[in-house]
FIMAR-6953 format. One record per residue (C-alpha): residue number from 1; x negated, y, z negated. Coordinates in nm, 2 decimals. Layout:
NODE  resi      c1      c2      c3
NODE   NUM       X       Y       Z
...
//
This chain:
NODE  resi      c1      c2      c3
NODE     1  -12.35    8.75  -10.80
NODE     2  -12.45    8.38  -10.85
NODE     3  -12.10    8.25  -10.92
NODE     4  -12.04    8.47  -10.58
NODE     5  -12.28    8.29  -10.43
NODE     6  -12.15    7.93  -10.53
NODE     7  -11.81    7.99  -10.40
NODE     8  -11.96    8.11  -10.08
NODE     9  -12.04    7.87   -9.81
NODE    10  -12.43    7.74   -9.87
NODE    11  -12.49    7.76   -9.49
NODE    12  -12.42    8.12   -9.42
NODE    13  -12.62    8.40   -9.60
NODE    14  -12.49    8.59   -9.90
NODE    15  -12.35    8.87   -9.83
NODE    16  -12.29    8.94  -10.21
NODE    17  -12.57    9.15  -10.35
NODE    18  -12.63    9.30  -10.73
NODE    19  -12.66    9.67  -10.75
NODE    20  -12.72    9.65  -11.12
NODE    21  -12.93    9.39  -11.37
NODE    22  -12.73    9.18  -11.62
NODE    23  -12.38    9.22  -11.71
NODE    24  -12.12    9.03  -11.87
NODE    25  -12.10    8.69  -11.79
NODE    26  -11.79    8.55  -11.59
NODE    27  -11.50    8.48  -11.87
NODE    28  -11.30    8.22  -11.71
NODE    29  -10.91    8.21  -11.87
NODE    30  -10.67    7.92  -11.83
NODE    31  -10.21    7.93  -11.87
NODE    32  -10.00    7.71  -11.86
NODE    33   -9.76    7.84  -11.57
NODE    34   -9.72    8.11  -11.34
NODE    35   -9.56    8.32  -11.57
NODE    36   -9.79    8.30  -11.81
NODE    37  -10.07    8.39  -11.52
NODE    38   -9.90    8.68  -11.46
NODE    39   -9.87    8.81  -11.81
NODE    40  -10.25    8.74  -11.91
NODE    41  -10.36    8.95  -11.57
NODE    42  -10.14    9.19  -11.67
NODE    43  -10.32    9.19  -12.02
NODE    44  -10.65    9.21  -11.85
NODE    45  -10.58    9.49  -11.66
NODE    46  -10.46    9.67  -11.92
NODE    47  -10.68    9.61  -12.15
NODE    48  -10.99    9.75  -11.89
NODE    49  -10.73   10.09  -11.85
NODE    50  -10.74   10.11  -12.21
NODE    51  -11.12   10.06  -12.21
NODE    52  -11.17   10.41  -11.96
NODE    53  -11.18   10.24  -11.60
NODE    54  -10.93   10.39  -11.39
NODE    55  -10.70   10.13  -11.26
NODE    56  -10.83   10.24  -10.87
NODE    57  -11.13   10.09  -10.98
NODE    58  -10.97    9.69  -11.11
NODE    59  -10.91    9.50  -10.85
NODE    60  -10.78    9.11  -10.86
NODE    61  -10.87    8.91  -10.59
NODE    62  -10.74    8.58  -10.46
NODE    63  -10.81    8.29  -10.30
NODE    64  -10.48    8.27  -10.10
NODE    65  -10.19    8.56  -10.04
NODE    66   -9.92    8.33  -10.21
NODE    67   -9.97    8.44  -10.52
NODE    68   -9.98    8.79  -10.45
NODE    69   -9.65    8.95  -10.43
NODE    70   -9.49    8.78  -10.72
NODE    71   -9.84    8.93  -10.92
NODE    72   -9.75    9.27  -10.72
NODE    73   -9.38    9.28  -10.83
NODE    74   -9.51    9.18  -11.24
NODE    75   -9.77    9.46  -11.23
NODE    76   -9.54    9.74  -11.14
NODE    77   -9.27    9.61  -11.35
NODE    78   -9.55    9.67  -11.66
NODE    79   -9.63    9.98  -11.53
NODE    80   -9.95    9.89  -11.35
NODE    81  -10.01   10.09  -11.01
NODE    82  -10.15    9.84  -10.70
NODE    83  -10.22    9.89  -10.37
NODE    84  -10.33    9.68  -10.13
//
């Protein structure tokens, strides 16, 4: 919630609240190109699947739609479900 909160505009009231204490903290992850990007998400997302959530429950959001079809197109060529 507090990183949340600093990307949010300081004038306007949060509209991001915590429904549970603690948690992991935010990991932040860094590649070198696009491709790469795309390849570590898919990773990620894999890697929570494997962990038990369902993959109706992951979701990857962005700043911008650019990104988001080429991500779209990578996913389901690993196999990954998405929806918008």
């Amino acid at each position: 919630v507090a990183l949340a909160d600093a990307v949010l505009d300081s004038t306007q009231e949060s509209a991001v609240k915590a429904h549970r204490d603690g948690g992991e903290a935010v990991k932040l992850h860094a590649a070198k190109t696009p491709d790469a990007e795309m390849a570590l998400i898919a990773k990620l997302v894999q890697s929570f699947h494997t962990d038990g959530a369902p993959f109706d429950h992951i979701a990857i959001l962005f700043r911008t739609n650019a990104p988001a079809r080429s991500l779209e197109e990578y996913l389901q060529k690993e196999s990954i479900p998405v929806s918008r």
